[in-house]
C-alpha positions in Angstrom: 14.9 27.0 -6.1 12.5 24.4 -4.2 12.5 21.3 -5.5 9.6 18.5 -4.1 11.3 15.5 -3.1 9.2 12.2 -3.7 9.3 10.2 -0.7 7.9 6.6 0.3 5.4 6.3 2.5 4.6 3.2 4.2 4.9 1.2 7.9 7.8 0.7 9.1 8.6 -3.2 10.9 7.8 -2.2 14.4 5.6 1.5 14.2 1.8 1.8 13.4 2.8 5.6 11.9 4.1 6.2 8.2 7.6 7.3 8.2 8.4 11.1 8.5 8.7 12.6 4.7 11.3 14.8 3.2 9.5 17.2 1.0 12.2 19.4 0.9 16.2 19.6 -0.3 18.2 22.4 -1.0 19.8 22.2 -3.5 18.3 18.6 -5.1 20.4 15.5 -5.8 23.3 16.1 -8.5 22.2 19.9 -8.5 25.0 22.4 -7.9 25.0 24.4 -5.0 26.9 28.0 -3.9 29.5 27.7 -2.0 28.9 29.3 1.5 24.9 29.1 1.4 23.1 27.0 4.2 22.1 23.4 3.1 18.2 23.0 3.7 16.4 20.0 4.6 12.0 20.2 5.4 10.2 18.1 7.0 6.5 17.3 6.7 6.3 17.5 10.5 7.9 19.1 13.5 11.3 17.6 15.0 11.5 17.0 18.4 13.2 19.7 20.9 15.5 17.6 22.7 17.3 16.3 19.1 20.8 16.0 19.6 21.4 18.4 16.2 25.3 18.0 16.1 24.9 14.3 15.7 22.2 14.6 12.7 24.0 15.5 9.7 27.4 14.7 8.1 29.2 16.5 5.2 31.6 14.0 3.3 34.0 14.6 -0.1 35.8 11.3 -0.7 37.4 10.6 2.8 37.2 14.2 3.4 34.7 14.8 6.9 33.7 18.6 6.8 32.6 19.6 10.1 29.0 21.3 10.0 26.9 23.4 12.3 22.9 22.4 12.3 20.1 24.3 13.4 16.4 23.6 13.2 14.0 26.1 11.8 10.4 25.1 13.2 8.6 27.6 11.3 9.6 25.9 8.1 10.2 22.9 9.7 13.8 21.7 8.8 17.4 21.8 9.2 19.7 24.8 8.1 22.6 23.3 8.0 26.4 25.0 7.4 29.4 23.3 6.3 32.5 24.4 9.2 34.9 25.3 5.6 35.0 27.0 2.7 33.8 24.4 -0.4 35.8 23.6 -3.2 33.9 25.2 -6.3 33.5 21.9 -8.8 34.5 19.3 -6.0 31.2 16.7 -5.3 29.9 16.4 -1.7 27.9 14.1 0.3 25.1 15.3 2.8 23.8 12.4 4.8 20.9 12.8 7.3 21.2 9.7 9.6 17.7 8.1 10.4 18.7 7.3 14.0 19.2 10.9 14.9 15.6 12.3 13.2 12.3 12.3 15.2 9.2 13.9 14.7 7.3 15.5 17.5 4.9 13.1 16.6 7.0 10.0 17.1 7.7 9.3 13.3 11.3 8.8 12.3 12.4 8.4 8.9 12.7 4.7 7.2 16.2 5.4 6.2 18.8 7.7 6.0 18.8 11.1 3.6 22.0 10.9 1.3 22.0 14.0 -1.3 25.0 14.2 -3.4 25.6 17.6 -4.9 28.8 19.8 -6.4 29.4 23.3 -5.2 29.0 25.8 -7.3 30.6 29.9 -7.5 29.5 31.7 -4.2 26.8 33.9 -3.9 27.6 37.6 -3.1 26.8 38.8 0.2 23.0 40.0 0.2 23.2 42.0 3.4 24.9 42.7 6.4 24.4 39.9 9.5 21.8 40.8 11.7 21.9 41.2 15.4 19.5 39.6 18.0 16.1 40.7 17.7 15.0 42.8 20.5 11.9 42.7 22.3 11.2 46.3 21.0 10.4 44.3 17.5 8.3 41.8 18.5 6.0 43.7 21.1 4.3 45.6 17.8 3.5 42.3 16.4 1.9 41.0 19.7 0.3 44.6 20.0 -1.3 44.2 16.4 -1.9 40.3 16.8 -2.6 39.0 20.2 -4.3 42.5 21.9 -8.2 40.7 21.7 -7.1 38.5 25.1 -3.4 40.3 25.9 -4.5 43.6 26.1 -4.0 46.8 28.9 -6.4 44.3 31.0 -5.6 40.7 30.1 -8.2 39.2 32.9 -7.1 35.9 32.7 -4.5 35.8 30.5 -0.7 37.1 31.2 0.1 40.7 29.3 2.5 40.2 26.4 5.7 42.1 27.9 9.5 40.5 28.6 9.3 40.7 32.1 5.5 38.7 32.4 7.2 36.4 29.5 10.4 35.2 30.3 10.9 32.1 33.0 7.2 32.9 33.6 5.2 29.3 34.6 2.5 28.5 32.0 -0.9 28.9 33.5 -2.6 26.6 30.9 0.5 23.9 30.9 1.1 23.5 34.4 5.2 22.5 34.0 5.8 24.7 31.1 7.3 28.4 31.1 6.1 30.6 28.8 10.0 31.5 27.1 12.5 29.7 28.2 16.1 32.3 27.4 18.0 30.7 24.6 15.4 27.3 24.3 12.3 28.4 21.7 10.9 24.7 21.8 11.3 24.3 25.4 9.1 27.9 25.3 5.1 27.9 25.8 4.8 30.8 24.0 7.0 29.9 20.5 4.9 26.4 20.5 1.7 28.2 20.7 2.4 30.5 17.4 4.0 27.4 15.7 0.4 26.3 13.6 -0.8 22.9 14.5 2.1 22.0 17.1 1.5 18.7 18.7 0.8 18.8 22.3 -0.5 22.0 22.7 -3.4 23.1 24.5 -6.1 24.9 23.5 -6.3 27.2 20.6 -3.2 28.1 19.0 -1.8 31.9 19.4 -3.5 33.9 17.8 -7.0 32.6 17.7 -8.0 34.4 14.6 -5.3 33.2 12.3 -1.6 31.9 12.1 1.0 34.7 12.3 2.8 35.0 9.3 6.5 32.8 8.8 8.0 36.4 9.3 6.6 37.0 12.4 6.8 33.2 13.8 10.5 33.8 12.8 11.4 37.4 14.4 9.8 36.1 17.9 11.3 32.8 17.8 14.7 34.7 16.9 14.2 37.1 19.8 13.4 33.8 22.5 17.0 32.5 21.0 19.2 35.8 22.1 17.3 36.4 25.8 19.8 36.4 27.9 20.1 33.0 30.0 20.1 33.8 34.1 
């Protein structure tokens, strides 16, 4: 269950912005949480690419250190983050988000560090098998049905929507910036451009007549993370 988190806004001693908000937690503070499931963390903002996401997020019981494995989701805009062992059902942890390693695209950071206590509860059963990569096969019908107006059979000006024109391919429009960069979805033209209201980007965002869906974002930014790097 999503929970909205209240969160202060005001200046911080040495930035004209108001601090980036956490609107977000799963689970909430003193909530119990299944053992084995992803902690979540939203943002009202985008993080930036270059965050250093092992040094973001700690995982503590008592003088226990849990090691955990971070990933940022920019469709929803937060961390997924997975403890590196099992939790002890009924045992209290600490999550702490450290301040110092957060910043928004947009140069906010927060005004202090995230600490959400919480106890782990009875795992969940297994919904469904792990997925593999996504393959370019299952994203080329949702550029077919969404981007065909200016990516179409003959794109004039614009690059068709294939792997080959795609990936390592220079940016026409951001001179400096390749289209999908294999394993990097931020450091990609093209995931920016279907991300709604990026900062930074240029132009209209992909595609012009409306946002792709958080399903769609998610399968192509998925399929940018397993290209294969050169």
């Amino acid at each position: 269950m999503l929970v909205q988190v209240a969160t202060t806004v005001g200046c911080g001693p040495d930035r004209d912005l108001d601090p980036l908000g956490v609107v977000v937690t799963v689970p909430t503070v003193g909530a119990r949480h299944p053992a084995g499931t992803p902690l979540r963390v939203r943002f009202d903002g985008y993080l930036r690419a270059d965050t250093a996401w092992d040094m973001v997020a700690t995982l503590t019981s008592g003088e226990l250190a849990a090691r955990v494995d971070v990933d940022y989701d920019p469709v929803e805009m937060g961390l997924v983050i997975s403890a590196g062992l099992d939790l002890r059902v009924g045992v209290g942890y600490t999550l702490t988000v450290r301040a110092d390693a957060i910043e928004g695209v947009d140069g906010r950071v927060l005004d202090e560090d995230l600490v959400l206590d919480f106890v782990a509860g009875n795992p969940r059963a297994p919904v469904s098998a792990e997925r593999g990569p996504t393959t370019f096969g299952e994203v080329a019908p949702i550029f077919e049905r969404a981007c065909n107006t200016c990516h179409g059979a003959e794109p004039g000006t614009w690059p068709p929507l294939t792997a080959d024109a795609l990936v390592g391919a220079p940016s026409r429009r951001r001179p400096g910036r390749t289209l999908v960069v294999p394993g990097d979805p931020l450091s990609s033209e093209l995931v920016t451009r279907i991300l709604p209201d990026y900062p930074g980007t240029l132009g209209a965002p992909m595609p012009p007549e409306g946002a792709l869906a958080p399903e769609d974002q998610k399968r192509i930014i998925d399929w940018v993370k397993g290209v294969d790097r050169p």
